[in-house]
N, C-alpha and C positions, 0 to 999 in steps of 0.2 A: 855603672850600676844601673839596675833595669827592674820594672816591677815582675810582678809574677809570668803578668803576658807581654813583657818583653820592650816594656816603653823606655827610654830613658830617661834616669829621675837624675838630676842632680840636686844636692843637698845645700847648693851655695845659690842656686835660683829659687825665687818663687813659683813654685807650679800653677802652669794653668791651666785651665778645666778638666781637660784629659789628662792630666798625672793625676790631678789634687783627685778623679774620681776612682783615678787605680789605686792610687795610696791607700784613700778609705775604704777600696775593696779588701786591699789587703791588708786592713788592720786587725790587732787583737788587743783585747782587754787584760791584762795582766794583774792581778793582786797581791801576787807573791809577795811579802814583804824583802825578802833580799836582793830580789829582781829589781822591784821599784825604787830601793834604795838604790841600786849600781844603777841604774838610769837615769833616776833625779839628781842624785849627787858627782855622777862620773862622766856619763853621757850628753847630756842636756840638750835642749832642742833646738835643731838649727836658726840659727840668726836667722832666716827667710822664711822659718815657721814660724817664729815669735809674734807675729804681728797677724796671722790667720786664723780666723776664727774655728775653723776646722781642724788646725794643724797644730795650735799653741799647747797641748797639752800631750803631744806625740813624739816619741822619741825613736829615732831609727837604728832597728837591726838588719844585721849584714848578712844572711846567709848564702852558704855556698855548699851546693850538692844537698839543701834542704834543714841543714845543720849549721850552727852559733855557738862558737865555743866560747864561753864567758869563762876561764880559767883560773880568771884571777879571782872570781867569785864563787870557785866551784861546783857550776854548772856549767849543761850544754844543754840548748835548744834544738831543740828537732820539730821540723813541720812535716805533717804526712797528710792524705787525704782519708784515712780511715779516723783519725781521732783529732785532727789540727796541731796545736802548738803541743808540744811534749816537753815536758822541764825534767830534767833528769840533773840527780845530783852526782857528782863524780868523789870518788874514794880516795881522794888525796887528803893522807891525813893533814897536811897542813890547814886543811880548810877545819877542823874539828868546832873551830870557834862559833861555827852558823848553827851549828844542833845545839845547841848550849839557848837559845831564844828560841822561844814556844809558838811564835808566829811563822817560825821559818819550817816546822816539820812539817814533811807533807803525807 
């Protein structure tokens, strides 16, 4: 795994200075509430961030070719340079249960 400019990050060390500052380069704010729910509850922050004050409240996504497929949450992630993170919901009617909660429509 590598940041955006190509450092390698492992998720079981503690980063230092030169990751922890790509990391926070490449960080985003997220509000979503079904997002932040499948982060805080499914994801959680690596053991080697827990203890960083920079890092303890950051949870890591994995993209590849720009794109996060959260599937089981019916979404997918897209990062572009024209507008940044993109949250795009997917038409699997299994998912129908996330439109049903008023925080989750976007």
């Amino acid at each position: 795994m590598t940041t955006p400019d190509g450092e390698p990050i492992s998720l079981k060390a503690r980063p230092d200075t030169l990751r922890l500052t790509a990391l926070m380069r490449a960080s985003v704010s997220v509000t979503h509430p079904a997002l932040r729910r499948h982060f805080t509850q499914n994801v959680g922050v690596p053991a080697s961030w827990r203890d960083h004050a920079h890092l303890r409240d950051h949870y890591p996504v994995i993209f590849r070719n720009s794109r996060a497929d959260l599937a089981e949450i019916g979404y997918r992630l897209h990062l572009t340079c024209k507008l940044g993170l993109e949250i795009e919901r997917l038409q699997d009617p299994t998912h129908n249960h996330l439109s049903t909660e008023e925080g989750d429509r976007q």
